[in-house]
C-alpha positions in Angstrom: 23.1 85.9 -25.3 25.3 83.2 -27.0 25.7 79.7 -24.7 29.1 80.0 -25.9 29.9 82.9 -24.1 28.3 82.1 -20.7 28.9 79.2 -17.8 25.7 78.6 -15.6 24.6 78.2 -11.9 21.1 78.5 -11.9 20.5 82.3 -12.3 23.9 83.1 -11.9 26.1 83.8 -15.1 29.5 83.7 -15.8 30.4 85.9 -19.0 32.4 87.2 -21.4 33.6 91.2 -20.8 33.4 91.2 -24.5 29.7 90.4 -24.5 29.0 93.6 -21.8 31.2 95.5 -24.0 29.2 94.9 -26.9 25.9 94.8 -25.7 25.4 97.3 -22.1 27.7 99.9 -23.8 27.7 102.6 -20.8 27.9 100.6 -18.1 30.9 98.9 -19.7 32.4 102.1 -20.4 32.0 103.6 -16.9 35.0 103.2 -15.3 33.4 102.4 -11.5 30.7 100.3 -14.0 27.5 101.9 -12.8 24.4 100.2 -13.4 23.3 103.1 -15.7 20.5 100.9 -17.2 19.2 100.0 -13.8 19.1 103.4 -12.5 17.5 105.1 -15.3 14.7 102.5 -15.1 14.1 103.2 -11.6 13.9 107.1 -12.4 11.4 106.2 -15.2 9.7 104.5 -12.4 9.8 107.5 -10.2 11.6 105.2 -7.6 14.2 107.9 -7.0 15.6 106.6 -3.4 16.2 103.5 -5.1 17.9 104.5 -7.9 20.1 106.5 -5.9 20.8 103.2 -3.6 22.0 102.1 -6.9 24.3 104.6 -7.7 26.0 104.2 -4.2 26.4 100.5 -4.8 29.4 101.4 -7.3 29.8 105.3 -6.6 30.2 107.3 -3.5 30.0 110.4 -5.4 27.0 109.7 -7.4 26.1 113.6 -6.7 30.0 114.8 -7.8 29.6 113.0 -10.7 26.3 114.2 -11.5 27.7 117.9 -11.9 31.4 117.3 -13.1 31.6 114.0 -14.5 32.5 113.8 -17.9 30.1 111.3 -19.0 32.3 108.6 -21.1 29.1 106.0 -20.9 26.9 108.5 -23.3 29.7 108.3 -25.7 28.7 105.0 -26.0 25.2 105.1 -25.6 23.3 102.9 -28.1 20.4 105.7 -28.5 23.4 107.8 -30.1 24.0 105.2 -33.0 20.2 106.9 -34.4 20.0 109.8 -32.0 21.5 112.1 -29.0 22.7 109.8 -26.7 20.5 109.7 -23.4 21.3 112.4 -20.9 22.9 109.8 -18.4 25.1 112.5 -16.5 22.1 115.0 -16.1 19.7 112.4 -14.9 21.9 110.6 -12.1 22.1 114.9 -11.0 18.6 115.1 -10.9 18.3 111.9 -8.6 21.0 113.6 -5.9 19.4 116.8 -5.9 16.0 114.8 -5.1 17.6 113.0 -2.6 19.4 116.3 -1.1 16.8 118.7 -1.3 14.4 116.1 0.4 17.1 115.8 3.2 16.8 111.8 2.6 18.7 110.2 5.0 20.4 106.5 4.1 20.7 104.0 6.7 24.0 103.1 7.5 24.0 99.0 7.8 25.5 97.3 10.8 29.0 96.7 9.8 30.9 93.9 11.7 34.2 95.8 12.8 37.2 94.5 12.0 40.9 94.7 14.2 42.7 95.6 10.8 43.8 99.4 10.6 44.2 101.2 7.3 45.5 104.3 6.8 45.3 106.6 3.8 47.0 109.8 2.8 44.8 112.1 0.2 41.1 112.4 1.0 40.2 112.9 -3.3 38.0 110.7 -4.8 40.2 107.7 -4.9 41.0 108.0 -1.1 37.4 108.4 -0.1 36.1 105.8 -2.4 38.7 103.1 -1.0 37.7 104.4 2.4 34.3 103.8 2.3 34.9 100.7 1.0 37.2 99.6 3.4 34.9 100.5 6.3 32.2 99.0 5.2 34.4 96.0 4.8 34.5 96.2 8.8 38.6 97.9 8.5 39.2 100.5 10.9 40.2 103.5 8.4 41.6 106.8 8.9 42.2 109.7 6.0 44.9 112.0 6.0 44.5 114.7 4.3 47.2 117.8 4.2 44.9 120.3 3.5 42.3 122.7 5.6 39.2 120.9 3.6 38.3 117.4 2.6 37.5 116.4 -1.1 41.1 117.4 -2.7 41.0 118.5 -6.2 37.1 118.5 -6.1 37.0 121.0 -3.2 39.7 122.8 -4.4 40.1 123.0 -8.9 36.9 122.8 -9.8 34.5 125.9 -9.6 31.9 126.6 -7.6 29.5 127.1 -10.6 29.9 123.8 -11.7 29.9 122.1 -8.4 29.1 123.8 -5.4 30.5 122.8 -2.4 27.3 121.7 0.3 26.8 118.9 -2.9 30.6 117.6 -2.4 29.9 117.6 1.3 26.7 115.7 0.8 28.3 112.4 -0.3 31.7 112.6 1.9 28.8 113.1 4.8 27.8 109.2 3.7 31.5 108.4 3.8 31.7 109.7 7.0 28.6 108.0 8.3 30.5 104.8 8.2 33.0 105.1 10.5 35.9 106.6 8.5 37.6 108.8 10.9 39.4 112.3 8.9 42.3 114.1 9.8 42.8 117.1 8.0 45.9 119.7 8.3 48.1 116.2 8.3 51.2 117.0 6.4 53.6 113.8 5.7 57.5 114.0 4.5 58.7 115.5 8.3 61.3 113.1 10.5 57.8 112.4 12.5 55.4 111.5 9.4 56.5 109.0 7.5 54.4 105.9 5.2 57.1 103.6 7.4 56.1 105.8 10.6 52.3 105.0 10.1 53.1 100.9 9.5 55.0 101.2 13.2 52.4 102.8 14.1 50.4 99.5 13.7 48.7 100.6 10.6 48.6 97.2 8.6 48.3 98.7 5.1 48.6 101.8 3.4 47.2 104.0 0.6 48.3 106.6 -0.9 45.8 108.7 -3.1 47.4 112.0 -2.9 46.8 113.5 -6.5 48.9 115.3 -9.1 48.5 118.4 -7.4 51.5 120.4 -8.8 51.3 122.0 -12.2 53.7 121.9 -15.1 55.4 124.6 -16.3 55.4 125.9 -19.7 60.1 125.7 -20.0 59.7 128.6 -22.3 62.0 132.2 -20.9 60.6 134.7 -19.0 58.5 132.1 -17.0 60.4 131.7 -14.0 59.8 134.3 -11.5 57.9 136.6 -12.9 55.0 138.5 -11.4 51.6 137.5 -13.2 52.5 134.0 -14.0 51.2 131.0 -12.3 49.5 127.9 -12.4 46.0 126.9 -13.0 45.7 124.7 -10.1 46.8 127.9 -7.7 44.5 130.2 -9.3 42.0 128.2 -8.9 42.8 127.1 -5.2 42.8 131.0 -4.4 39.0 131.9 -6.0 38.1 128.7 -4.0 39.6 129.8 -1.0 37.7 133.3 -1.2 40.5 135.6 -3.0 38.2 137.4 -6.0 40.6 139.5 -6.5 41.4 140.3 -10.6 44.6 138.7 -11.6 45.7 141.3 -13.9 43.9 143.3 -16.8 44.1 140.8 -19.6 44.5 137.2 -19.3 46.0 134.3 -21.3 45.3 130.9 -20.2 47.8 127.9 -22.2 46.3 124.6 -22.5 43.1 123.2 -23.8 42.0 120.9 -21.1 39.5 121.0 -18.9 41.1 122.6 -16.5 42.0 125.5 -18.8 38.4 125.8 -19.7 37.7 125.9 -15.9 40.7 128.4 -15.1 39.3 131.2 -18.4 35.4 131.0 -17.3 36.7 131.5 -13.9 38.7 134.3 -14.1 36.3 135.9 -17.1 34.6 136.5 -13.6 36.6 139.1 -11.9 38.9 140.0 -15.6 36.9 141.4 -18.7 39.4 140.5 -21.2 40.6 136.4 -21.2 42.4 134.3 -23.6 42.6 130.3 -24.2 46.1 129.8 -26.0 46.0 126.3 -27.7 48.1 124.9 -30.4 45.8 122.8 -31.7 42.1 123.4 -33.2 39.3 123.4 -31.7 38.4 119.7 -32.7 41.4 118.7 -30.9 41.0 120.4 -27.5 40.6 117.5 -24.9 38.1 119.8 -22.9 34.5 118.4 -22.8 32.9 120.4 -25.4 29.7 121.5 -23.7 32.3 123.4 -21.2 34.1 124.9 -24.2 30.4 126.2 -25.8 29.7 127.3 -22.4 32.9 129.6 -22.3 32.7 130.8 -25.6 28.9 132.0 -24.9 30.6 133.8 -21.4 33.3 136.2 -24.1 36.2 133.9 -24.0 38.5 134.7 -26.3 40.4 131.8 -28.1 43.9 131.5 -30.1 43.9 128.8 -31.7 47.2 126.7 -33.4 48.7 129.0 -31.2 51.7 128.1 -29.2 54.1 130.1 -26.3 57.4 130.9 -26.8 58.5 133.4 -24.7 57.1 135.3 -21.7 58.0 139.3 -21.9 59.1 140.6 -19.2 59.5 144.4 -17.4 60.9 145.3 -14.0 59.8 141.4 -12.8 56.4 141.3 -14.2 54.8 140.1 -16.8 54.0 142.2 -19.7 53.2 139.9 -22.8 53.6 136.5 -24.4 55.2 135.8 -27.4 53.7 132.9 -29.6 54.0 131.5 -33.1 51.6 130.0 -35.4 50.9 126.4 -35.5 50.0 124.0 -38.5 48.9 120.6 -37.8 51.1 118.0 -39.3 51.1 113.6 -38.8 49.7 112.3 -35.9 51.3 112.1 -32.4 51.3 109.0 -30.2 47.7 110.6 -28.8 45.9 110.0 -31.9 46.1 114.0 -32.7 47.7 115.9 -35.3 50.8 117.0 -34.1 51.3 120.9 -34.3 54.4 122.6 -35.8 55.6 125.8 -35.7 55.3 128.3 -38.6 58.6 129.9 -39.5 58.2 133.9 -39.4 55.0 134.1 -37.3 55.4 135.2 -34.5 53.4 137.5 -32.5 52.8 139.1 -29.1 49.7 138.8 -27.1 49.4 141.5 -24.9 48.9 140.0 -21.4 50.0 140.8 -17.8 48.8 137.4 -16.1 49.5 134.4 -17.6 48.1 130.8 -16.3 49.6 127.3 -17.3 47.3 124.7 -17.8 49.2 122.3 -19.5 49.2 119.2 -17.4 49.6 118.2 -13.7 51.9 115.9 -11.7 52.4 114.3 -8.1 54.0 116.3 -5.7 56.2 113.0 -4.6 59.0 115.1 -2.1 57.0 113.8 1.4 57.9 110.1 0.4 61.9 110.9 1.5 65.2 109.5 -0.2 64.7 106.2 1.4 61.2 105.3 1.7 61.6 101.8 -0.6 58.4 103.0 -3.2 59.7 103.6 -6.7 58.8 106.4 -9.5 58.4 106.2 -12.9 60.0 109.2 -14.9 56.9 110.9 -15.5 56.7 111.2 -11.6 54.0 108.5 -11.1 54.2 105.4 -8.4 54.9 101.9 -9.8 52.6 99.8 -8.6 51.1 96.5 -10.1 48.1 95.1 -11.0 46.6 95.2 -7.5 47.9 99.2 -6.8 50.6 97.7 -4.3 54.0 99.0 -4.5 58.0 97.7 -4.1 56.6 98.2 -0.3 55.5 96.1 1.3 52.0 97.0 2.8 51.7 100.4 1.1 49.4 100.4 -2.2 48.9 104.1 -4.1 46.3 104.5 -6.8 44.5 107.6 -8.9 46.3 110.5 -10.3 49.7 109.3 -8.5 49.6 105.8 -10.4 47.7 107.0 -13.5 48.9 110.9 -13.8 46.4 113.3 -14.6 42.9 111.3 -14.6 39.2 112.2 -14.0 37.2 111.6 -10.9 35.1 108.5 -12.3 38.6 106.9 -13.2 40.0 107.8 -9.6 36.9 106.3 -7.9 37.8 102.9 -10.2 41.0 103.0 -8.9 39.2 103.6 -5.2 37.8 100.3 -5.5 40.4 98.6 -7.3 42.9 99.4 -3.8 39.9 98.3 -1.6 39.3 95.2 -3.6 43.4 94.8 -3.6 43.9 96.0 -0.1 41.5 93.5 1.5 43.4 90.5 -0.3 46.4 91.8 1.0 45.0 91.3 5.0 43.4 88.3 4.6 46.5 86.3 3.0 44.7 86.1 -0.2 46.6 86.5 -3.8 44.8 89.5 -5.8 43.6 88.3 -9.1 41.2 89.8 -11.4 39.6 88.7 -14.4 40.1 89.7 -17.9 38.3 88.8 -19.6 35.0 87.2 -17.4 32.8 88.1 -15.0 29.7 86.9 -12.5 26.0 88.3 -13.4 22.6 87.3 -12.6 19.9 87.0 -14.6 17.0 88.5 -13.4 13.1 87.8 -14.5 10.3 90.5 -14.6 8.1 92.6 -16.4 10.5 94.7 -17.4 9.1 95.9 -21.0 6.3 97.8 -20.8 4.2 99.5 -23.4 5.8 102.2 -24.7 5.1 105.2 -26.3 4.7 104.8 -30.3 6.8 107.6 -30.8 9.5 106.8 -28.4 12.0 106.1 -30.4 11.9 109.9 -31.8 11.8 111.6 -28.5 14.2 114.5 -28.4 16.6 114.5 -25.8 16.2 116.8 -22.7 18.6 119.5 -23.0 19.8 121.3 -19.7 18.3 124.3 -18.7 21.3 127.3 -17.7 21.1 130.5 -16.4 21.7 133.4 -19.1 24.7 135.3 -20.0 23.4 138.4 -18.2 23.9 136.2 -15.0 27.4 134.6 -15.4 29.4 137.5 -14.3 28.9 135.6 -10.6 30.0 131.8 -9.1 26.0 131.5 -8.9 25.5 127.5 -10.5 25.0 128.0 -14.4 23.5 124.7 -15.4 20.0 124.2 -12.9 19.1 120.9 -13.2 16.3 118.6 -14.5 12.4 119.3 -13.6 11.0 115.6 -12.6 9.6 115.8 -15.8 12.1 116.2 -17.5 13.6 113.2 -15.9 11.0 111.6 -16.6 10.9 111.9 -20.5 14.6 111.7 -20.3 14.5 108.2 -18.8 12.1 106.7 -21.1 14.8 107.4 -23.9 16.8 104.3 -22.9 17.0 101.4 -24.5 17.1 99.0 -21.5 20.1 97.8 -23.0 20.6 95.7 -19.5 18.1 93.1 -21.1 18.6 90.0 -23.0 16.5 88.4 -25.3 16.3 84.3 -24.6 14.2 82.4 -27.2 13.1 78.6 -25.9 14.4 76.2 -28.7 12.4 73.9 -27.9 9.1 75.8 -27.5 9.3 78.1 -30.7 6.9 76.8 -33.8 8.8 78.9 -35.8 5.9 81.0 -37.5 8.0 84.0 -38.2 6.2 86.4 -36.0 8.6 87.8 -34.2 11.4 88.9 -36.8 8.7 90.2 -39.3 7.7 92.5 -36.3 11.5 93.6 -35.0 11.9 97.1 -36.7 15.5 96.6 -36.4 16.2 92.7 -37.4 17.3 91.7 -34.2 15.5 88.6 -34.7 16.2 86.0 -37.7 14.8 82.8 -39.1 17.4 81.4 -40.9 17.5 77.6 -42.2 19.5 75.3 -40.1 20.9 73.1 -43.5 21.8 76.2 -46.4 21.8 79.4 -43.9 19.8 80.6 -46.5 16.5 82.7 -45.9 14.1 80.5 -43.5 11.0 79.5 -45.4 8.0 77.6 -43.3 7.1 75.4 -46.0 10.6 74.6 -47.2 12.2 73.1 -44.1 11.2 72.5 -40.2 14.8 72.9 -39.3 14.9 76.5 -38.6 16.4 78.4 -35.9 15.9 82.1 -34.3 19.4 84.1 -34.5 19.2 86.9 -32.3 21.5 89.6 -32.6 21.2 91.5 -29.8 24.3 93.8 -30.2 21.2 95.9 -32.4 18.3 95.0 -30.3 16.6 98.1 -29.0 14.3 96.1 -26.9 11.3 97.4 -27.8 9.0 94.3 -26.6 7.6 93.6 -30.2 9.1 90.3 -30.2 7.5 89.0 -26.7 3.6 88.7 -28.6 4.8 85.3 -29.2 1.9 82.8 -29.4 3.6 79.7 -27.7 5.7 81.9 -25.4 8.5 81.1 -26.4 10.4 84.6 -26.0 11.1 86.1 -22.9 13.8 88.6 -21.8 15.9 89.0 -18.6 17.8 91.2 -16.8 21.7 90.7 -17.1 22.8 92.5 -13.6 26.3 93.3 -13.8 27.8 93.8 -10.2 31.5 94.9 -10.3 32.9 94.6 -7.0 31.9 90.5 -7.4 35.2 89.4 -8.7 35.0 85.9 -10.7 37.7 84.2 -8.9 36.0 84.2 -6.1 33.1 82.6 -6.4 32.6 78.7 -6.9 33.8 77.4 -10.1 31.0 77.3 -12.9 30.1 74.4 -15.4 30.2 75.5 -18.9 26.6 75.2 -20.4 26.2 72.6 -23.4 25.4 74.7 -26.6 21.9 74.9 -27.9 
């Protein structure tokens, strides 16, 4: 870790974002910042109820997330630079089906109340996450939530063989535990429940996390009132809600996200013959690709470049769709090859259900004409830096401030409000870092021997039912054996620790870069920055590039000790600016 980057109080480090970025790659990349590194050493530890503390320290839905999330941190696993990244999504599942099949209980801590009320409308991820946090910040918080059932789009949009429903439960059961009080069956937008109602109500802030619940429509004619066409997000509602009944005899689904994935495998359940319509290739569909491999093995059909133009109609209902053929052409604002349409293709799928999946937005009508909280024009809040709106006391965040996100991103934006929200009562300005943040360096064993061949250990793979079972909502993927887990965990490079050499200690005998198998370590002489020589110059120096360290412990059979390595313990929720002002280190 370069001096440069860092200001010091004792064991407590102020650094650069850039640094974390660079060196603990998934935990960066998590949007709620987990402390992936610290949790998969516990598992390799076998201390599963602490790891699973752990998780709960930045996630309330550790066990959502462990089913559905869609793992951003192993995209930027370092194991994945030489290998499959580690399984870090399949291993935090294992953890909360340890702790739920055990019936583990966690104590809830004495929380000092405060006389600050908070209300918040949508009990999603975002709501709940800024809930607990808010409770366990002493606020007295209450969830309003419109429909029948608490967990929003997870209860409701995702299927129940990917995520079954006691497992959503589970974690809003800690929520609960806490004091947050739920109201469900609470519709806002009449003349009696209003965001300015709740404030005279003496409410002293307000959250809104109520989703992008309503789907968009494809614009293309024949859509508008026809039998057999609907949205994804009510299709999916229905099978949730216990209504098995087959849409229609064939089926095309449009989109390619994940929630068209979700909507096909679902209704290739109670339909034999379905469709995914997408105008791009495969390559390009956003959809996680282990979902799209999944549906694909359950007889998913799939158009690809591929886009509607015109639903076909008789006597009301749906009949077919007309598409024409795509080609992909420059690159869109996205990144992605921008399809066009290929004079003179045209064809007709024959389908009498259609389902748009193309996007979602915020259903923003219960706000009212007059409620002082502006809209963007692609129907999201504005809101600043700390969620709060043009209104005063009323903060929104998730899907309504970022459109259509993921439930990792909408538990970031959870704590963000919290964070924001608890400013906003105590008087304080909200300001968070950039660029900086607090961590604390931690001492301990923490490499020990490992296996000689661990750096070649093939990733566990997920065990899932056959393809003679999927015709029911039983859960497809089944989850790690503890030793699987096991292996799994000792695949990580403990990226979390940093390599600090003593100056002042080290002979300089070469020992530890001639044993790094991946030059992490570097004698270089202090005068030329040519190659360090022991009999050429005493002025050499370790360089330690830890960006490529895979912190194997080779380096630590030093003969003067003059290498150790430490823990860098990120916590999020710390935020820099409010702890005591730090004293930049001198340089070595």
């Amino acid at each position: 870790m370069s001096q440069s980057a860092v200001s010091e109080q004792g064991n407590r480090v102020s650094l650069e974002l850039d640094w974390l970025e660079k060196n603990i790659r998934c935990q960066h990349r998590c949007p709620a910042h987990m402390d992936i590194p610290g949790y998969i050493r516990l598992i390799s530890q076998g201390k599963y109820l602490e790891s699973y503390k752990l998780m709960l320290e930045t996630n309330p839905f550790p066990t959502v997330c462990g089913y559905v999330c869609p793992r951003p941190c192993e995209s930027k696993c370092k194991r994945g630079d030489f290998d499959k990244p580690v399984s870090i999504d399949n291993l935090k599942r294992f953890v909360t089906d340890y702790i739920y099949k055990n019936k583990v209980k966690i104590p809830v801590p004495e929380i000092k109340k405060r006389d600050e009320k908070v209300a918040i409308i949508g009990a999603g991820p975002a709501g709940l996450t800024a809930a607990n946090d808010l409770a366990g910040m002493g606020y007295q918080v209450t969830v309003f939530e419109k429909e029948s059932r608490v967990g929003g789009m997870m209860m409701w949009a995702i299927p129940s063989y990917r995520l079954p429903r006691d497992q959503i439960m589970f974690d809003v059961s800690n929520i609960e535990a806490r004091g947050v009080e739920i109201k469900l069956n609470t519709h806002f937008g009449s003349p009696d429940k209003t965001i300015s109602g709740l404030l005279e109500e003496g409410y002293n802030a307000v959250f809104l996390a109520v989703g992008a619940q309503r789907g968009r429509k494809l614009e293309v004619p024949g859509e508008e009132g026809t039998e057999g066409v609907m949205d994804c997000l009510d299709f999916l509602k229905n099978v949730s809600a216990g209504d098995l009944k087959s849409p229609g005899k064939t089926v095309a689904v449009i989109g390619g996200g994940n929630s068209a994935v979700d909507a096909a495998r679902t209704a290739k359940r109670i339909t034999p013959d379905v469709y995914i319509v997408y105008r791009r290739t495969r390559n390009e569909m956003p959809a996680l690709k282990h979902e799209i491999e999944e549906a694909e093995l359950e007889g998913v059909n799939f158009h690809y470049l591929v886009a509607p133009v015109k639903v076909i109609t008789e006597n009301g209902k749906a009949k077919g769709l007309e598409c024409v053929k795509m080609a992909l052409g420059e690159p869109d604002s996205s990144g992605r090859r921008r399809p066009e349409p290929i004079p003179g293709s045209e064809f007709v799928i024959d389908t009498d259900c259609i389902i748009t999946a193309l996007s979602q937005e915020a259903d923003l009508e219960f706000l009212g004409d007059d409620s002082g909280i502006e809209a963007t024009k692609w129907g999201t809040l504005v809101v600043d830096d700390g969620l709060q709106t043009a209104k005063k006391g009323v903060f929104a965040g998730g899907d309504v401030a970022l459109g259509p996100s993921t439930i990792i991103e909408c538990i970031a934006q959870g704590h963000l409000a919290s964070k924001s929200i608890d400013c906003y009562l105590k008087g304080e300005d909200f300001k968070e870092s950039k660029d900086k943040t607090w961590v604390t360096l931690i001492e301990g064993d923490y490499i020990q021997e490992r296996e000689s061949n661990f750096d070649s250990t093939p990733r566990e793979e997920m065990v899932t039912i056959p393809k003679s079972q999927r015709g029911s909502f039983d859960l497809v993927e089944l989850g790690f054996a503890e030793s699987q887990a096991k292996i799994e965990a000792e695949r990580c490079l403990k990226c979390d620790l940093s390599i600090q050499v003593v100056a002042e200690d080290c002979i300089l005998c070469g020992r530890c870069s001639s044993v790094c198998p991946v030059d992490a370590l570097e004698q270089v002489d202090a005068d030329t920055g040519g190659d360090y020589k022991p009999h050429v110059s005493r002025d050499g120096v370790v360089i330690r590039h830890t960006d490529v360290c895979i912190r194997c412990g080779n380096c630590k059979d030093c003969p003067v000790d003059a290498i150790n390595m430490k823990r860098v313990f990120w916590e999020p929720n710390e935020e820099i600016n409010k702890s005591p002002k730090a004293q930049v280190a001198s340089s070595d």
